[in-house]
C-alpha positions in Angstrom: 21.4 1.3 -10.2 24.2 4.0 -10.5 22.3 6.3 -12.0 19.0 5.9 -9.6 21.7 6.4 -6.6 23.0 9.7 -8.8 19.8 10.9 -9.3 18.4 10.5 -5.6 21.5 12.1 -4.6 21.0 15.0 -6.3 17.1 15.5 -5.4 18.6 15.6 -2.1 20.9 18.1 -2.4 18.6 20.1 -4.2 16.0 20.0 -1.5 18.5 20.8 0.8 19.8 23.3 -0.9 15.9 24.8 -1.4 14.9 24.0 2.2 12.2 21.6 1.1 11.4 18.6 2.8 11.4 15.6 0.3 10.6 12.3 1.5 12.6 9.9 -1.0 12.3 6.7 1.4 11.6 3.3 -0.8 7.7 2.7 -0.5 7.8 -0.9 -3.4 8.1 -3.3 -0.2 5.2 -1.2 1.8 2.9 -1.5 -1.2 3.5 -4.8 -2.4 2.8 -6.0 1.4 -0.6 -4.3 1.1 -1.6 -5.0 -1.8 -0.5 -8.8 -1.3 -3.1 -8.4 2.1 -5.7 -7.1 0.1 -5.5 -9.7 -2.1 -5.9 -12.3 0.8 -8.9 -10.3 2.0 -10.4 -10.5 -0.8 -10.0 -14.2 -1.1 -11.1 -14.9 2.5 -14.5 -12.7 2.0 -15.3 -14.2 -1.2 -15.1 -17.5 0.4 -17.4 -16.3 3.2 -19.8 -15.7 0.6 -20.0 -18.7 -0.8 -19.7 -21.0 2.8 -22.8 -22.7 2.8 -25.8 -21.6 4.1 -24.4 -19.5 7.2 -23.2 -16.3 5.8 -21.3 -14.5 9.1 -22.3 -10.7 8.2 -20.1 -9.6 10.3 -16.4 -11.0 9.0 -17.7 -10.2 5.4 -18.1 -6.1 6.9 -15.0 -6.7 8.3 -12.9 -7.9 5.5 -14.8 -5.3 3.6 -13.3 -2.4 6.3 -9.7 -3.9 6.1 -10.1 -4.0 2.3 -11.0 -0.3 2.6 -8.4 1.0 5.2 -5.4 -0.8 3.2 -7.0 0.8 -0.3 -6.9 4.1 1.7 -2.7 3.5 2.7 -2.2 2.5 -0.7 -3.8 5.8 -1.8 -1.1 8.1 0.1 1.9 6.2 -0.4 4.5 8.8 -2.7 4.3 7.1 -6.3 7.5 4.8 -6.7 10.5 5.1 -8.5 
């Protein structure tokens, strides 16, 4: 953990030091959130699917769009450390 502290503390300095903006904020609770919703979504949808003989188009589209948008946050979160 010392050493992770260290090392942050110097990549801060550094940037400082350069003028550069680095953005060294924790993202591992942010991304397992999402990926712990798409999970669910996925779940619910596939149990749409499979409800019987009424298949609601709509919710199925609309799990598919909240499946897409969290994807797409996933996609530009910094790579953790």
């Amino acid at each position: 953990m010392l050493a992770i502290w260290v090392k942050v503390n110097a990549m801060k300095k550094l940037a400082s030091q350069l003028g550069v903006g680095i953005k060294l904020a924790r993202t591992d609770d942010l991304r397992a959130k999402l990926l712990t919703e798409i999970s669910e979504y996925e779940r619910q949808q596939d149990a749409l699917k499979v409800n019987g003989t009424h298949v609601n188009f709509t919710m199925i589209q609309t799990y598919k769009e909240l499946i897409a948008a969290r994807r797409e946050m996933l996609r530009h979160l910094p790579p953790s450390y």
